[in-house]
N, C-alpha and C positions, 0 to 999 in steps of 0.2 A: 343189883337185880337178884343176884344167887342168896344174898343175907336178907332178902326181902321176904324171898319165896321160902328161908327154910323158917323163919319168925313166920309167915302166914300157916305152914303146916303146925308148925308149933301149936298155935292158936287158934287153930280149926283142922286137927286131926281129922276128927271123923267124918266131919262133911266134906274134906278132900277126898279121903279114902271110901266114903257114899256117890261121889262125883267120880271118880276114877271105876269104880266096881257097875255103877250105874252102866258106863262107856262101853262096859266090855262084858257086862251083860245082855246085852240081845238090844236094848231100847236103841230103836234108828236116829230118833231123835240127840239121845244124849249121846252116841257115838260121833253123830255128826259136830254136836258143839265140841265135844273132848277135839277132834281132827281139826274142825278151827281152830283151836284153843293151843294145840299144838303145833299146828304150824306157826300159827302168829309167835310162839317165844321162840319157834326157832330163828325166824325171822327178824325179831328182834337179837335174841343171838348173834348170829354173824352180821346185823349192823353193832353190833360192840364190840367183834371181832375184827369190825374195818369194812366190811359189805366185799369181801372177796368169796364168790359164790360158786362151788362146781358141784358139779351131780354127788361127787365122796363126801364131798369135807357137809355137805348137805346132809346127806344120811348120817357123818360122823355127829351130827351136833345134834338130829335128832335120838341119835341113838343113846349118846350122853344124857338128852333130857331124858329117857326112859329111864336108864340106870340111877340119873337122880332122885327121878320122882319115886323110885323104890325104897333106894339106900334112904332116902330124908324120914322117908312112911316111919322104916324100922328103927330110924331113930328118934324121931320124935315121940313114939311108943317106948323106947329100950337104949338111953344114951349109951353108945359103950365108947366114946370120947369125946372130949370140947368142943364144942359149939367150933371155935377158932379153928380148931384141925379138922372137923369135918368140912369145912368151908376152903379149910387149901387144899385137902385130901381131892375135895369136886375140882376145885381152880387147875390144880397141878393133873389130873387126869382128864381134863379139858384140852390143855396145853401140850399134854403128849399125845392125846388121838390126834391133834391138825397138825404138829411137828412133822411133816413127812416132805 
């Protein structure tokens, strides 16, 4: 799922980054899809994580998907490492916010 999404930003930078700016520029409409949009991978998220769901580990995976959705932007614009380390860099700081 995570090598899916950074090959889609890869390959549709801008209209992620028109889609994400859209969200969180005033329009109701596309804030509303972004909040769909985001819940649903979170949801999908922790069923890959096992479907074990509490109010934290909730926020911790949204809050990962924000950091991703940032960190991937600026790389997909600006490599400053491999595809492969970016991808465990996200895996392994996934792995350490629900370690608790």
């Amino acid at each position: 799922m995570l090598d899916r999404h950074v090959g889609w930003v890869e390959a549709y930078r801008e209209t992620h980054l028109a889609f994400v700016r859209g969200a969180s520029g005033g329009d109701p409409w596309m804030a509303e899809v972004y909040e769909d949009t985001r819940e649903a991978l979170v949801d999908l998220g922790i069923g890959a994580l096992g479907g074990l769901e509490d109010p934290l580990r909730r926020q911790l995976v949204r809050a990962w998907f924000a950091f991703t959705e940032d960190l991937v932007l600026q790389w997909a614009r600006e490599p400053a490492t491999g595809r492969a380390d970016l991808l465990a860099l996200l895996t392994d700081l996934l792995d350490r916010l629900l370690d608790r």
